[in-house]
C-alpha angles and dihedrals in degrees: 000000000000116000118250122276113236113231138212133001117332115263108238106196098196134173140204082212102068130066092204091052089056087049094050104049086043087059093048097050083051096054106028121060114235099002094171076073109034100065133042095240117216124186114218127194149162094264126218122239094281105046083044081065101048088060106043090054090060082056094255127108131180122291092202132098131190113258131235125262087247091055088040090047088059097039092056081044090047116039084054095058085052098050092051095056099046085047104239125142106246126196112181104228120219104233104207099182096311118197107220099190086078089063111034099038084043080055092052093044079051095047092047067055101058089235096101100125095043092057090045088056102050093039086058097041084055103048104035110027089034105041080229119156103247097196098061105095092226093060089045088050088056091042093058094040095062087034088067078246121125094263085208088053091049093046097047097046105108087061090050103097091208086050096040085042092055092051087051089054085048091054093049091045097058086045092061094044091057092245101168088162154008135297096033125170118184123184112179098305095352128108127179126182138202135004088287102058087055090085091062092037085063095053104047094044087046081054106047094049132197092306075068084221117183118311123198128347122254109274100035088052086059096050084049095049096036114042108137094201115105098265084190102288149134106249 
C-alpha cells in the first residue's frame, strides 16, 4: 500500500510570540518563493480567558505549556546566535503581561484585508528589530498605520465577534493538528517542529513536487513529528 499523498498548501502555524517562529518564517520567504501563497498561514497564541473559552467550548483546549527559565535562559542565548549569523538586527523585547490576542486577531483582521503580510512584517520589525511591546495598542496602531491597515479597526479586533470568532477557529485548529509549539509546518501526516526541522520540511515537500507525491515512510515520519529535544522552537 502507497502512502498517502498530502494534499493542499502546507499549513505554517506561526506566532508573534516566538522568536523562532520569526526565524523560521524568515528562512522560508527566503527560500520559497511567495510564501504569502504557498502556506496556509495560522497564527497561534497563548489565548486570554475569553478566547480560552471559545475554544474549550468547541471541545478543544491548548497543547502548549510555558517553558522553564532554564529553557528560557538558553532560548534568549540561542535565538541571538541565530540571528547573528543569519544577519538580522535583534532587539530582545520585555514581555509585562502581554495580551497576544492585540496583535494576532489585529493580524487576521489584516489578513480578511489583504494586508496580511504587510501586518506580519511590521509586527515583527517591531518586536523583534525594535525591542517594542507588541501588545500595547499604541504600538499596534503604529504598527497598522505603517502596514496600509486602519490602525482603529486593528486595534479594536479582539472585540470584534467574526474576528474573535476566526482566532478561536485558529486555536482549535492547532488543537486538532497536534501543535504543542512554535514554529510548526504540517503537510498531510508530517509534522515538523522548530527552526531547526525547516531545513528537512524543505526538502521532503521539494521532493515531493507539486504531484505531492509521498513524503516520508512511517517510522521516520514519526522521528520527524514526534523529537522531544528542543528543533529550535517555543514549547
Amino acid at each position: 500500500m502507497s502512502p498517502r499523498k498530502p494534499r493542499g498548501r502546507p499549513r505554517l502555524y506561526f506566532s508573534f510570540r516566538s522568536p523562532y517562529s520569526w526565524l523560521a518564517v524568515q528562512r522560508l520567504r527566503a527560500e520559497v518563493d511567495d510564501a504569502a501563497a504557498a502556506f496556509e498561514w495560522i497564527p497561534y497564541w497563548d489565548p486570554d480567558a475569553r478566547t480560552t473559552a471559545g475554544v474549550t467550548e468547541a471541545g478543544a483546549e491548548i497543547h502548549y505549556t510555558q517553558m522553564s527559565r532554564a529553557k528560557h535562559r538558553y532560548l534568549l542565548l540561542d535565538t541571538k546566535r541565530v540571528a547573528t549569523a543569519a544577519g538580522l538586527p535583534m532587539a530582545w523585547p520585555i514581555d509585562v503581561d502581554p495580551w497576544w490576542e492585540l496583535p494576532h486577531l489585529g493580524w487576521i483582521f489584516a489578513a480578511g484585508q489583504g494586508r496580511g503580510l504587510a501586518f506580519y512584517d511590521e509586527v515583527v520589525a517591531a518586536r523583534w528589530h525594535r525591542g517594542e511591546d507588541v501588545c500595547t495598542p499604541d504600538v499596534l496602531r503604529a504598527v497598522a498605520e505603517r502596514a496600509g491597515v486602519d490602525p482603529d479597526l486593528a486595534v479594536s479586533a479582539p472585540e470584534q465577534p467574526d474576528i474573535r470568532q476566526e482566532g478561536v477557529r485558529a486555536l482549535v485548529s492547532a488543537y486538532h493538528d497536534d501543535v504543542f509549539g512554535i514554529p510548526y509546518l504540517l503537510w498531510g501526516r508530517d509534522r515538523f517542529w522548530g527552526l531547526d526541522r525547516v531545513g528537512t520540511f524543505l526538502a521532503i515537500w521539494r521532493t515531493a513536487g507539486e504531484e505531492g507525491l509521498a513524503t516520508v515512510p512511517g517510522p521516520r515520519a514519526e522521528t520527524v513529528a514526534y523529537d522531544s529535544d528542543t528543533a529550535g522552537g517555543c514549547g
